[in-house]
N, C-alpha and C positions, 0 to 999 in steps of 0.2 A: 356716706356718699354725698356730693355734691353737683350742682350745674356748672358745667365749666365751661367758661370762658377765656376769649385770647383775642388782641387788637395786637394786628402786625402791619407795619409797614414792611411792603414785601420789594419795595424797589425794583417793579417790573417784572411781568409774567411772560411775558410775549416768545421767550426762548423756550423751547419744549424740556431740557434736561434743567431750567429752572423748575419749570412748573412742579415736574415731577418729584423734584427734590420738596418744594415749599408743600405738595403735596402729600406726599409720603412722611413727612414731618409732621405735619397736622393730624393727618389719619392714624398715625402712631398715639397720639394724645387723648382720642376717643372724646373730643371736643363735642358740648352742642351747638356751643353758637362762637362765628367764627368773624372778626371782620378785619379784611386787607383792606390795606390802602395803597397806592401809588400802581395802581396794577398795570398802568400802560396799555389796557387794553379796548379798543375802540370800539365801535358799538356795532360796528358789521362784523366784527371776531368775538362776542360776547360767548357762541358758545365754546370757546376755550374757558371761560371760565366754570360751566358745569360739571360737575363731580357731585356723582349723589351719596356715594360714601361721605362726601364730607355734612350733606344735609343738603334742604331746598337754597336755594341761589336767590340773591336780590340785587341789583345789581344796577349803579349807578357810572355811566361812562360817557367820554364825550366822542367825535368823529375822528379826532385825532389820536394820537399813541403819546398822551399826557394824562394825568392826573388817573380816577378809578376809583371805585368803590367800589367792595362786594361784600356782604353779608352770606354765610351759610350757615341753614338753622335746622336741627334733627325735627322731624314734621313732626311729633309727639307734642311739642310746642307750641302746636297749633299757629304759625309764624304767617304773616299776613303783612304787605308793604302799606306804609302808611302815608310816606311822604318821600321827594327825592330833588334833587337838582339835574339840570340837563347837563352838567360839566364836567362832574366827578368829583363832585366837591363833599356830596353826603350822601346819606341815604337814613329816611327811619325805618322801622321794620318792630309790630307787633308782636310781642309771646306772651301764653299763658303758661302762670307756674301754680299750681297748687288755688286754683280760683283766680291767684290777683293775675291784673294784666301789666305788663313792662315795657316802655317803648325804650329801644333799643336805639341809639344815634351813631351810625362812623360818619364818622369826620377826616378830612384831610385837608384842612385849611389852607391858605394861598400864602406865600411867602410876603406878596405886598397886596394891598388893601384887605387888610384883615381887620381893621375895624369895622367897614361897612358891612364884611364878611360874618360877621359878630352879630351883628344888629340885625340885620336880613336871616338868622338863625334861631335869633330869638324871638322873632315879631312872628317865627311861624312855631317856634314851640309854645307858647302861652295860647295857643288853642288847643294844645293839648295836656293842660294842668290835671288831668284826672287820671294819667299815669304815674307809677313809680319809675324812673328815667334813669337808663344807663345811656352815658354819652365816652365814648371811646373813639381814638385813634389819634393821628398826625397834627396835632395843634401847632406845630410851626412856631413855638414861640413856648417861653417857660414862665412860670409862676412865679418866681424869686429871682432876682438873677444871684442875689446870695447864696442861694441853697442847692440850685438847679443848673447851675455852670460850673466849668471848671476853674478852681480859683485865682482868681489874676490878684497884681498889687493895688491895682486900679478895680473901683467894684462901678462899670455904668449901666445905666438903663435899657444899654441897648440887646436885643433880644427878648423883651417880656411884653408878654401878654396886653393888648390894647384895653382898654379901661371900659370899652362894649361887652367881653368879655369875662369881665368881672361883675357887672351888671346884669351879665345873663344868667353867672351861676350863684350871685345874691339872690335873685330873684325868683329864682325857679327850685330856688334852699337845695344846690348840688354842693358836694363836697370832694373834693380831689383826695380817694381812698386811700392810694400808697402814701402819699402823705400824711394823712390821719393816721397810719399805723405805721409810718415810719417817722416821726418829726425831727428827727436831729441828722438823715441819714444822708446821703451827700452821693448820691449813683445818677447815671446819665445812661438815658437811651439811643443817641445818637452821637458817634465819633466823625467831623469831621478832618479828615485830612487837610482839608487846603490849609484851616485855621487850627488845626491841632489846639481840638478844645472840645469837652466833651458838653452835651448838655441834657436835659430833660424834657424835652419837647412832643413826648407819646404819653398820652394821661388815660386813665379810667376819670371819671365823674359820676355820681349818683346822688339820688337823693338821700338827703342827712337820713332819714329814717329807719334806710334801709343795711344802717350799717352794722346792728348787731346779726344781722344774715350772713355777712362775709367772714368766710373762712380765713380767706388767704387772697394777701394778692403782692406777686413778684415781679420782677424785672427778672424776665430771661436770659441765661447766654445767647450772643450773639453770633448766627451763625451765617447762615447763605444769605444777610441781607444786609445794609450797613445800617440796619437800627434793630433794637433788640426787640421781643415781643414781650407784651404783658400778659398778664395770667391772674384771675380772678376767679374764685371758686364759693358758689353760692349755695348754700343745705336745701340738699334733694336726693333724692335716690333716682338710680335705673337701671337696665334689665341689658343683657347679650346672648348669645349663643354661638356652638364651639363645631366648626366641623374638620376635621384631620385632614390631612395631606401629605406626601412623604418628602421631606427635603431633601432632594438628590445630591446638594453640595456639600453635605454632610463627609458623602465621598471624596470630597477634594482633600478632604483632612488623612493624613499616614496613618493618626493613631488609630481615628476611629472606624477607617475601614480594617486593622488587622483585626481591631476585637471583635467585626462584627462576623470577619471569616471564622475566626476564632469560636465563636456564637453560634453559627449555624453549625460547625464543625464537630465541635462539643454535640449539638443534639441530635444531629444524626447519629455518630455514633452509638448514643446511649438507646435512640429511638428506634434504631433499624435490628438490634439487638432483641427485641421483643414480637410477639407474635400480632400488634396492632397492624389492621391495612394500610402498603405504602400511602395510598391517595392519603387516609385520614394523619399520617404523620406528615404529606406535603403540606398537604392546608392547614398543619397546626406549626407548621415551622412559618407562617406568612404572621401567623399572629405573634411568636416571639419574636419573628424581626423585627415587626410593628413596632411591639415594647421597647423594645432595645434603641432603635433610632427615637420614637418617642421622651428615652430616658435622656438620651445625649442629645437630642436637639433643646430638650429644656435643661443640660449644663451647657450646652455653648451659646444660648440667649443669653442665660443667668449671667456668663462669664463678659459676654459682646454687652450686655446692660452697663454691668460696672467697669468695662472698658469707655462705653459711653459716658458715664456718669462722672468717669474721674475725669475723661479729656474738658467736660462742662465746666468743673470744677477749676480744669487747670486755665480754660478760657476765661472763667470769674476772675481766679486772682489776674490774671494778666489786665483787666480790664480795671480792675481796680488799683494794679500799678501805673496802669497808663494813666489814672484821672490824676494821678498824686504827678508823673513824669510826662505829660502830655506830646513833647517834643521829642520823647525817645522813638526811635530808628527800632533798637534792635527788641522790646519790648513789644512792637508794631510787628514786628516778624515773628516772634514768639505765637502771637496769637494767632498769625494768618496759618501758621504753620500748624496748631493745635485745631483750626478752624477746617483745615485740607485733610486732616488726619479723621474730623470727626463725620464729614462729606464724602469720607471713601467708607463710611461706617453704616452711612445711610444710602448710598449706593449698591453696598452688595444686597440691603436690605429691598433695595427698590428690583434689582435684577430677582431677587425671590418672589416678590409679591407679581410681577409680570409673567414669570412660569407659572402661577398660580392660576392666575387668569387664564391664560392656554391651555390650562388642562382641563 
């Protein structure tokens, strides 16, 4: 088992069938610590960002429906706000793992004055050099432009990282993780259209020391947001629990309602045949039907999993054709189109999890 972690820029919460989606997305992942950027949401509508399924909330915004920051952390974590800006530019947020303590940093930096942005971030992290420091989210800006853009014939400087920046993660001995365990690998987390060009501008950072801990860390398909999320998984263990419910859309399906006529059909027969009390064969026909929808609801997850899994897949390669064909049209439809296909996958999912709640 591990602690898992995810830095998403969510490009705006403020629609209700986003939320639900970016919501249901996350909650599907059984995440502990969660942090969006770009949330758009202002600080008189802060409680739209509440969801305690996803964990406690921290939650950095400004008066307007720009910028945002939110952290959500399972309280087992013991998660504690440590620092924040008034704009929506960051947020820190304390957790304890196993004794040690972690500060946590989302970030969603400014597109222009990102140097001073840099330096006013790091003049307030060296009062806190006695954590292990996860620094994650929207850095606006890439580490190479060799490695981290999409290849032009021309390689310029323009889009990296201000040199404040580099002096903050010298110094504070951070290491930009997907890249230590991917050094040759050439993926972008943000496609823009206007410039049809892909780049890497969503980082994880940590301290150097902490990196025989990590398991894993990928660039997600991208779905409901135009940047992909990252995924970081750190050794630990933890606990859940299971309570049943009957999913009635199971019925929507031909096959599986004739089997399950078929099902009850079969035991009555065989049951009404014997000299057992009707009541005691009604109440035990509730419990094979239980089975029975319990059997096929977990083959039609299994099957809707790797329906899911393949469409992610088919969104990878698409997304890795685009980095090579950046200018293609119909590559660009490919994906939106496996993108619509995988949003109607999470939709019938969210209509489930809402009768759940009603009942």
């Amino acid at each position: 088992m591990a602690l898992q972690f995810l830095s998403w820029n969510c490009n705006g919460l403020n629609g209700p069938l986003k939320r639900r989606q970016v919501f249901h997305i996350l909650n599907k992942e059984q995440l502990d610590l969660i942090c969006l950027q770009e949330t758009h949401i202002t600080r008189a509508h802060r409680r739209l960002l509440i969801n305690k399924r996803l964990g406690q909330e921290f939650i950095s915004s400004d008066k307007v429906k720009k910028r945002g920051v939110v952290i959500y952390v399972k309280e087992k974590w013991a998660p504690k706000m440590i620092f924040k800006d008034e704009q929506g530019r960051y947020l820190a947020v304390e957790i304890q793992v196993q004794g040690e303590k972690f500060l946590v940093v989302g970030i969603y930096a400014p597109n222009e004055g990102k140097s001073d942005f840099f330096k006013r971030l790091h003049e307030t992290l060296t009062d806190h050099l006695d954590y292990n420091m996860i620094i994650m989210g929207d850095m606006n800006g890439v580490v190479s432009t060799n490695m981290d853009k999409a290849q032009r014939l021309i390689v310029s400087k323009e889009g990296r990282l201000p040199k404040t920046f580099f002096e903050m993660t010298e110094n504070m001995d951070l290491i930009d993780i997907w890249r230590t365990r991917n050094p040759l690998e050439r993926e972008g987390t943000f496609f823009s259209q206007a410039m049809m060009t892909w780049t890497r501008i969503d980082q994880i950072w940590i301290t150097s020391g902490m990196a025989p801990k990590i398991k894993k860390v990928e660039i997600c398909p991208k779905t409901c947001s135009d940047h992909n999320a990252l995924k970081m998984e750190m050794k630990i263990t933890t606990t859940g629990q299971f309570r049943w419910r009957m999913n009635d859309t199971l019925f929507r399906d031909k096959e599986i309602l004739t089997k399950a006529q078929k099902t009850l059909k079969d035991y009555f027969e065989i049951n009404l045949r014997t000299d057992v009390e009707k009541r005691v064969i009604w109440d035990a026909s509730k419990a094979v039907m239980r089975g029975f929808l319990i059997q096929q609801n977990s083959i039609k997850r299994k099957k809707q999993n790797e329906k899911k899994e393949k469409i992610l897949e088919m969104i990878k390669e698409g997304e890795r054709k685009l980095r090579t064909k950046p200018k293609s049209q119909e590559i660009l439809r490919e994906i939106k189109l496996y993108q619509t296909q995988y949003m109607e996958l999470m939709n019938q999912e969210i209509e489930w999890k809402i009768k759940q709640m009603k009942q």
